[in-house]
N, C-alpha and C positions, 0 to 999 in steps of 0.2 A: 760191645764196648760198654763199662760203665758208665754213670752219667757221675755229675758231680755228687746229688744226692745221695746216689747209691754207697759212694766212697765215705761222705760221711757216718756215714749210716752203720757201715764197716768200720771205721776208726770210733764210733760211740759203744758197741759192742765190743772191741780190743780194751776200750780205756777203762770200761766196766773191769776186764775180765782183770785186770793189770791192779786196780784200784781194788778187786774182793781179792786176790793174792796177797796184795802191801795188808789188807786189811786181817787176814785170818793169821798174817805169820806175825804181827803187830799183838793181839790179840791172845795168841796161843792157841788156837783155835784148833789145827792139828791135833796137839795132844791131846786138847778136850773132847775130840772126836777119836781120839784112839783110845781113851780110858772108855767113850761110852760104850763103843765097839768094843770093848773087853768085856762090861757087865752083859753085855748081849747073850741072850742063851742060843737066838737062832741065826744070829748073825754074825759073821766072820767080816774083819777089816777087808781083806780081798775082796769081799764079794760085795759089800760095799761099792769098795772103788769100780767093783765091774760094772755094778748098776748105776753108779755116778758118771762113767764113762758112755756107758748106754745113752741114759739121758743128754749129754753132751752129743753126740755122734745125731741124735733126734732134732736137739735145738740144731745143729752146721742144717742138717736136711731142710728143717723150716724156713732159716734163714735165705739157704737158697734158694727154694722152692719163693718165698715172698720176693724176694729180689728180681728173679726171672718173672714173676707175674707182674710186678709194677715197670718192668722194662717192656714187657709186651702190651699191656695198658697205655703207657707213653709212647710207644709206636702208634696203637691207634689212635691215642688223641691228636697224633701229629698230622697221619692222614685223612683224619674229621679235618682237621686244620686246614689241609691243603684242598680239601675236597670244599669246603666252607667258600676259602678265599677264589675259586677256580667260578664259583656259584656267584657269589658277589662279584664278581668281573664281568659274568654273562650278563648279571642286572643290569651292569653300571654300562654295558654295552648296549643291552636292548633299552635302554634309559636315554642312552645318544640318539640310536636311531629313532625313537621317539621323537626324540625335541627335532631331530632331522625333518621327520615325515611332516610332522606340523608345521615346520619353518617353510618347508619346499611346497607345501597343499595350502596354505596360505596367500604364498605370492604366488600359485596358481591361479587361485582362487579369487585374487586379486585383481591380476591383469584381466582377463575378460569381463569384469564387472566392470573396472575402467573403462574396457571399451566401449560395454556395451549405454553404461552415463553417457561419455562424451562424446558417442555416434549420433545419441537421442537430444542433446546439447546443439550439435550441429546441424541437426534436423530441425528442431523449432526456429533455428536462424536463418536458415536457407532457407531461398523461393527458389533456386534455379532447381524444375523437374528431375534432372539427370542426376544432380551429384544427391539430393534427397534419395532419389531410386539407389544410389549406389550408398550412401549411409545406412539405409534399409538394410541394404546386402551384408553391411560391414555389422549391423546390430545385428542379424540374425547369427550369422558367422560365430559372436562372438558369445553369443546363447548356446550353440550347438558346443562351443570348446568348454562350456560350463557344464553345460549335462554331460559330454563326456568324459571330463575331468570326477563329477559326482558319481555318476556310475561306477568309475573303475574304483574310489574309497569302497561306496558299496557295497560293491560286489567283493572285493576284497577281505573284507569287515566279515562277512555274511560266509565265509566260504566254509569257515571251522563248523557250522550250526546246519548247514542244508546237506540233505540228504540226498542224491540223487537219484532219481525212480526211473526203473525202462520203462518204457514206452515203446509201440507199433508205430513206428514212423517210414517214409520213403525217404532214401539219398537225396535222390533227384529234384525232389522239392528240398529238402532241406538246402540244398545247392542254389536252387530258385531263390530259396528266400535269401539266404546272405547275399549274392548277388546283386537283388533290389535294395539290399540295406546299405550296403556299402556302394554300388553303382555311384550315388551324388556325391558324395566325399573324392572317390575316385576319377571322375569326371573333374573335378572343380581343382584338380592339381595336372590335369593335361594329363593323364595317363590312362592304361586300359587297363581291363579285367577281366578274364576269361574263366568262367567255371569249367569243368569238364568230368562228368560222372564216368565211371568205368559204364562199357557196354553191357560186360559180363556181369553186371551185379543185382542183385536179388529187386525185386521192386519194393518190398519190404523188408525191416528188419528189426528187431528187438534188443533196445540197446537206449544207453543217456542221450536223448535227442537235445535235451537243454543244455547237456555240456557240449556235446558236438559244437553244435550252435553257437553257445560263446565263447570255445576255442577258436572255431572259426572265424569270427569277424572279430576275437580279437589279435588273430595273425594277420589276417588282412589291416586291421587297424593297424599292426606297427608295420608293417612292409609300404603301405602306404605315407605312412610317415619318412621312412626312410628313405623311399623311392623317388628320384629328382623326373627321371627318363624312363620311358619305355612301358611296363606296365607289370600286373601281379598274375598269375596262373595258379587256379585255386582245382585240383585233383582230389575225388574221391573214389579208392577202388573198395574190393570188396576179398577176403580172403579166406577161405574155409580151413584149410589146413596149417596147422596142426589143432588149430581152434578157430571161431570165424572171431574175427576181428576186420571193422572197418581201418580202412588207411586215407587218413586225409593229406593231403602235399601242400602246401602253400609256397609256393616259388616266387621272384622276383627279380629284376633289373637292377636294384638298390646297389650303396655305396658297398655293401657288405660288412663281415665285421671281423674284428682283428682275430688272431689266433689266444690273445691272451685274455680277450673281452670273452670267449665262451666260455670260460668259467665261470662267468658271473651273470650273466645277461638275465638268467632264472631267477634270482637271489629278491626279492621285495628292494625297491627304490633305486635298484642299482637299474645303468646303462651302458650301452657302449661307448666309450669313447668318455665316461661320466658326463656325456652332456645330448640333451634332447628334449623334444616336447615332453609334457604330460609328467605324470609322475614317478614312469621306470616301475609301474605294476602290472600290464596284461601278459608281460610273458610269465610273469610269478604265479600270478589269475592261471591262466594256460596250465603250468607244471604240477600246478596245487590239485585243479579239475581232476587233469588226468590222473592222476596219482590217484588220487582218493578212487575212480572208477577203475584201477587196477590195470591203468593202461600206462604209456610210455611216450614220451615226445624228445626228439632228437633232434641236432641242427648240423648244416653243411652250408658252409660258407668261404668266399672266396673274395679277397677285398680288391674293392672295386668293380666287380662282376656282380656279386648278388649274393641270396641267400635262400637257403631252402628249408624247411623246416617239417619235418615228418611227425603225426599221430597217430598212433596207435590205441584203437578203444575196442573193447571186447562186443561184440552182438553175435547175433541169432539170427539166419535166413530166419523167415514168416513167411510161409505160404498162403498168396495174395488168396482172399474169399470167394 
């Protein structure tokens, strides 16, 4: 379809052509062209007009061929256009979630420093041993929600720039150690926590121990968060075929989560239910790791029952020394 320019463009070429006709028959211009074509020795009026006609038939071709090129030129400046405007929206979104992530890591960031002033406030005022003992408890509590609040920016921050390296590590320690780390967290909300390494599985293996590792406790960190009852069951097997990949399980008691929160529960800042401790980044942490280590992380969940969440990360048996 033409555009409007294109149209004028066509009516300034017609009024031309209308304006040199009024003009040469005004003029006399014919005849003066039919006498000079008489003196001609090698020129015949016909053949004239055929080469006139030529030229004609060349400028339609031009004209076209320009028209059709500035129509396809305005096509793409429109889809630069659109592709521009589609870019400027993502800005002006990851622009929100900015001011979001600051707004929300601030009055994080906030509240346990709160606490942790007017736990030490209330401790210089008190002489009764007990409730000092238990302001103690309440300022360390409220240190421990700060470094795990920093941590997860951190490590977040930090994820596009590290490289992950294998390493010869054992499961079964590696199971040990998240266990001791999370064990007091776990304890301090009534619940339990059972590791469980596959029997079958290599005593060594060659694979991201440091991602493992802070997949791990940070699954356990949110199941524990979301855990009111009962406790977390933390599974590592071992799988050779069709390639060896570890499989870590992290299972739970918890509220569960809805069908329409799993599509977003991965996503940076987001949560289920949009409401919950912390900042809504260790399952992003989680999905970013494994990703990057060319592994896989899934969730099954059932509300009001619990949640289960599966990793998959590529290793290597290692035949122990």
């Amino acid at each position: 379809m033409l555009s409007r320019r294109h149209i004028r463009e066509i009516a300034v070429y017609a009024l031309v052509l209308i304006v040199g006709i009024w003009a040469s028959m005004r003029l006399d211009l014919y005849e003066a062209f039919h006498d000079w074509s008489r003196e001609q020795e090698y020129w015949e009026l016909d053949e004239l007009v055929l080469s006139l006609l030529v030229v004609l038939i060349c400028l339609v071709f031009f004209s076209f061929n320009r028209v059709r090129e500035l129509h396809n030129r305005a096509r793409l400046l429109e889809a630069s256009r659109r592709d521009l405007a589609k870019a400027h929206e993502r800005l002006r979104t990851l622009n929100r979630s900015r001011e979001t992530f600051l707004t929300t890591a601030c009055h994080e960031l906030k509240s346990p420093l709160i606490g942790i002033v007017n736990a030490f406030e209330l401790l210089r005022m008190s002489a009764d041993e007990a409730e000092r003992e238990e302001l103690i408890g309440l300022a360390g509590e409220a240190a421990r929600n700060l470094g795990l609040v920093v941590d997860s920016v951190l490590e977040f921050s930090r994820q596009e720039s590290l490289a992950p390296v294998p390493t010869v590590f054992s499961p079964a320690e590696l199971l040990a150690s998240v266990r001791d780390m999370s064990r007091l967290q776990v304890r301090s909300k009534g619940l339990t926590l059972t590791v469980q390494p596959a029997e079958d599985a290599p005593a060594l293996v060659r694979g991201s121990e440091s991602v493992l590792r802070l997949v791990a406790l940070n699954l356990v960190g949110n199941a524990m968060r979301y855990t009111d009852r009962g406790g977390i069951h933390v599974d590592l097997a071992y799988q050779s075929d069709p390639h060896g990949e570890l499989v870590l399980t992290v299972s739970d008691t918890g509220r569960g989560i809805r069908p329409e929160d799993l599509e977003v529960i991965f996503e940076p800042y987001s949560m289920a239910d949009g409401k919950g401790p912390g900042l809504g980044l260790g399952l992003s942490i989680v999905r970013r790791s494994v990703e990057r280590c060319r592994g896989s992380v899934t969730v099954d969940s059932v509300l009001g029952e619990g949640s289960r969440f599966t990793v998959r990360l590529p290793a290597e048996a290692v035949d122990a020394p």
